[in-house]
C-alpha positions in Angstrom: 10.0 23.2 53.9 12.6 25.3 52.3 12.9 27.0 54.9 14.2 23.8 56.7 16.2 23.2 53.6 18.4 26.6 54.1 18.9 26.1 57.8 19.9 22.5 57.2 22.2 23.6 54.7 23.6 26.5 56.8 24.6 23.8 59.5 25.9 21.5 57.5 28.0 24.5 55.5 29.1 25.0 59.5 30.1 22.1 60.2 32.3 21.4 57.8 34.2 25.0 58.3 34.6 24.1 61.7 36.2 20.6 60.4 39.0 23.4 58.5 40.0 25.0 61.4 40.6 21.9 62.9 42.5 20.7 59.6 40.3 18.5 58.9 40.5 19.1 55.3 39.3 15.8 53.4 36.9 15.5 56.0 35.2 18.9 55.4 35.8 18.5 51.6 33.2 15.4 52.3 31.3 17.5 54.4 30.6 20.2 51.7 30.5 17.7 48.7 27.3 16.3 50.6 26.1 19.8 50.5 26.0 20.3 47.2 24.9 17.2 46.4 21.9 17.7 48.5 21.4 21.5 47.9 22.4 21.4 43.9 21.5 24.9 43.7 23.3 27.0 46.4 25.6 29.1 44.9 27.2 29.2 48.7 27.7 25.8 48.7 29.9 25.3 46.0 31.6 28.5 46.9 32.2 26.4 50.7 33.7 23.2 48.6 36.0 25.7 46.8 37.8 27.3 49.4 37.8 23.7 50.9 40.0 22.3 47.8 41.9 25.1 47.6 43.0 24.9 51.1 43.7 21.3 50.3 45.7 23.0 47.5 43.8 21.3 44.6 43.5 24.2 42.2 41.8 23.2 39.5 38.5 22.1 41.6 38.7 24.9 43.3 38.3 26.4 40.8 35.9 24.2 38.9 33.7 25.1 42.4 34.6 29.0 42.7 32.8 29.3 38.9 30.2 27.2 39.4 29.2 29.0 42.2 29.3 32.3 40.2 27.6 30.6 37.7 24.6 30.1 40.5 25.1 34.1 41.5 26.6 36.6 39.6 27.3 39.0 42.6 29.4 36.6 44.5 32.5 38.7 45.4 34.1 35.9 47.2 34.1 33.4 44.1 35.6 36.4 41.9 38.2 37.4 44.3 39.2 33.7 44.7 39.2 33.1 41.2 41.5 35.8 40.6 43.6 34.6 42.7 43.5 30.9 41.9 44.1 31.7 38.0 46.9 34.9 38.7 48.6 31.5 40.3 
């Protein structure tokens, strides 16, 4: 069942990507809010929502999202680098 609960997630985390490159932005910024809504505690998730507001160019929820998914794991690279970044702003 977990199992099923990571794969779900990993296609919904997909989708909405795919929805960026297509420009998509609010729509994949709904896309990974329903992500962590439903998967509350993947750090990868709120790292996806993240780099979604920030290419929306919302900074402070991006970076509300980078640290929160830090918070979750403590060896994200990504969410440091992109917090640097977001906070050198």
């Amino acid at each position: 069942n977990r199992e099923k609960g990571r794969i779900l997630e990993g296609m919904v985390n997909q989708y909405g990507y795919k929805l960026l490159a297509e420009g998509k932005i609010s729509e994949a910024i709904d896309i990974f809010k329903f992500n962590v809504y439903t998967h509350p505690e993947s750090a990868n998730s709120y790292d996806s929502l993240g780099e979604a507001y920030m290419k929306a160019g919302n900074k402070e929820l991006a970076i509300k999202n980078y640290e929160k998914s830090l918070e979750l794991d403590l060896d994200n690279k990504n969410a440091v680098e992109m917090l640097k970044k977001l906070l050198e702003k």
